[in-house]
LUMMARVEX-566359 format. One record per residue (C-alpha): x, y, z; residue in three letters; residue number from 0. Coordinates in Angstrom, 1 decimal. Example, Ala and Ser with C-alpha at 12.3 -4.5 7.8 and 13.67 -1.06 7.14 Angstrom:
2
   east  north     up fipa tinu
   12.3   -4.5    7.8  ALA    0
   13.7   -1.1    7.1  SER    1
This chain:
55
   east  north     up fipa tinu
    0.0    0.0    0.0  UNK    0
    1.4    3.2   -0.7  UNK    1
    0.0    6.6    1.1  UNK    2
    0.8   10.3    0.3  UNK    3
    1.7   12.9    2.6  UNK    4
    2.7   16.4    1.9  UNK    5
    5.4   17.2    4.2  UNK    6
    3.2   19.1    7.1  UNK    7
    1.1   15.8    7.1  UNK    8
    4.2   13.5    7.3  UNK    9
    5.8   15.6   10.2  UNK   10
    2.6   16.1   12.1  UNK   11
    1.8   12.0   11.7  UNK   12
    5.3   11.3   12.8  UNK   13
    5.5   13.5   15.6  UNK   14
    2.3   12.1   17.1  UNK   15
    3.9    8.6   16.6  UNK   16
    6.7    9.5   18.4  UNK   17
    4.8   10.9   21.2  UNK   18
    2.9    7.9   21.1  UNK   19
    6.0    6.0   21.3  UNK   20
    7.2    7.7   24.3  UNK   21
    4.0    7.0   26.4  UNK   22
    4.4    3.2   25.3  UNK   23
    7.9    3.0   26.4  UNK   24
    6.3    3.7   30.0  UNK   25
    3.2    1.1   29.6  UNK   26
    5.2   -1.6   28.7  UNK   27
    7.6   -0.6   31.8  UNK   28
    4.2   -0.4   34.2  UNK   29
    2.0   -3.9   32.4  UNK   30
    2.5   -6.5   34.8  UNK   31
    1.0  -10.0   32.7  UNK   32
    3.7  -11.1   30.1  UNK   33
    1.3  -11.4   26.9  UNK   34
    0.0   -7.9   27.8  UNK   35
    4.0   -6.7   27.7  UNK   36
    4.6   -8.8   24.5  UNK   37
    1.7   -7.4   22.8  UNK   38
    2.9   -3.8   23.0  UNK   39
    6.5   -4.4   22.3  UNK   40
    5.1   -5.9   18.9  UNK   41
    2.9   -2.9   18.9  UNK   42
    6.0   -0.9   19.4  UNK   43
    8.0   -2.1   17.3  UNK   44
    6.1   -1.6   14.2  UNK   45
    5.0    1.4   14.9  UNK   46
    9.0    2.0   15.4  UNK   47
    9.3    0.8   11.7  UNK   48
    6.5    2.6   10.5  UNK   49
    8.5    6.2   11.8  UNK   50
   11.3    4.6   10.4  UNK   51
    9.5    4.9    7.2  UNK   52
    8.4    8.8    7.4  UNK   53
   12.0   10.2    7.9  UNK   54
């Protein structure tokens, strides 16, 4: 799938990923049940990818 950005829309969506980011980093640190941790590492990570992507 391909998706088009202008450049406002691509730093705006990548700065709220990164924010988003950032908050995760601190739920996976607080989740207590294993599958609940491993869930948003994998959430994590892709969104990781997906920012990886915009730059």
């Amino acid at each position: 799938m391909n998706l088009e950005l202008s450049d406002q829309e691509r730093k705006i969506l990548l700065h709220a990923i990164e924010t988003y980011l950032s908050d995760l980093k601190g739920e996976i640190g607080k989740s207590e049940k294993p599958e609940w941790k491993a869930g948003l590492r994998e959430e994590r990570d892709i969104l990781t990818e997906v920012a990886r992507k915009l730059t």
